[in-house]
N, C-alpha and C positions, 0 to 999 in steps of 0.2 A: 935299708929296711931290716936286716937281720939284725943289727945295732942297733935297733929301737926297739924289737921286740927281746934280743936279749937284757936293754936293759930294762925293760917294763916286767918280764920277769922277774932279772934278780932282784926287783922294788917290792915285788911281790912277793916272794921266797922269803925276804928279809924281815918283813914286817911279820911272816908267818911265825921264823923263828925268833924273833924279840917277844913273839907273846907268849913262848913256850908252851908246856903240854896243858890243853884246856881242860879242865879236870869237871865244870860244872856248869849250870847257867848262868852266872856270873860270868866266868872266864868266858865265854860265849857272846857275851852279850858286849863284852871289853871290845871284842874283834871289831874291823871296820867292815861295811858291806862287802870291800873285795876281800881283805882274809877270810870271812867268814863262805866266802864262794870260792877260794883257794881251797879251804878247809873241808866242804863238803866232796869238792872234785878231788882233793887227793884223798880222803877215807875211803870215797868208792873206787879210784881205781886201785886203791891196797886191799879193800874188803873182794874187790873184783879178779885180781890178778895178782897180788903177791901173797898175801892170807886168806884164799878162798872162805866163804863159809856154807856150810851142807846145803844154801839153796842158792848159790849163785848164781847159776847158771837160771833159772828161776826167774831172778831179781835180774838180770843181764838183760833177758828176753823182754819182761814188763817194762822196764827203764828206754828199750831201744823203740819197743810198739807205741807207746806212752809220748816218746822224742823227749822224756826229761830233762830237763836241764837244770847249772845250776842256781837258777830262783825257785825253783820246784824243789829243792833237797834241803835248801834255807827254809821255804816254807815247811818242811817234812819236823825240821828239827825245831822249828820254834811252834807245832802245833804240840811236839811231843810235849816240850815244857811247859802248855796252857794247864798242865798236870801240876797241882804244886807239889805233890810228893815223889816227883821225878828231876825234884831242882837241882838235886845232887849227882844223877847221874851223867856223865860225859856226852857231849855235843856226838861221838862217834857208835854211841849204844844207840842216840833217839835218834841220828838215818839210819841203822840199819834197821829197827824195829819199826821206824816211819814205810820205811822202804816194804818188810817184810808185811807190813797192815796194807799198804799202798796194793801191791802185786798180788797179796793171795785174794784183793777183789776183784783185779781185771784178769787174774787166770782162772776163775772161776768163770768170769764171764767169756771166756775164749771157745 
């Protein structure tokens, strides 16, 4: 079992870095459904725990009450870009700005 899921990882690590840094909705939209849920899960745990940002703990809290997961963070980033003048910006600005629009309405309602 541990040999099938390391190698169902490193299938999926590999294909993350063949498609190198996603710079826009284009690059985004290249990913397959599981890069793109590779992709979401690791910006948040680097926006969560390695590059905090001033409201993570915040976004920590909403995402755990919420039970996010990652088709909910794919949904996060491809609502951002139903924006065309946000075509440009990086798949890992529109989750956190997903995320940051997402949480300040359920901690209001907390």
């Amino acid at each position: 079992m541990k040999t099938l899921t390391t190698i169902a990882l490193l299938t999926i690590l590999t294909s993350q870095a063949e498609a190198g840094y996603i710079k826009n909705l284009s690059g985004w939209e290249e990913l397959t459904s599981d890069a793109q849920s590779g992709y979401v899960m690791g910006a948040y745990d680097w926006m969560s725990q390695v590059a905090p940002v001033e409201d993570t703990v915040s976004i920590n809290k909403c995402a755990l009450d919420m039970d996010l997961n990652s088709s909910d963070m794919i949904e996060l980033v491809d609502t951002f870009y139903s924006d065309l003048s946000k075509w440009e910006a990086p798949p890992f600005q529109a989750l956190l700005l997903g995320l940051r629009k997402v949480c300040s309405k359920h901690l209001l309602n907390d």
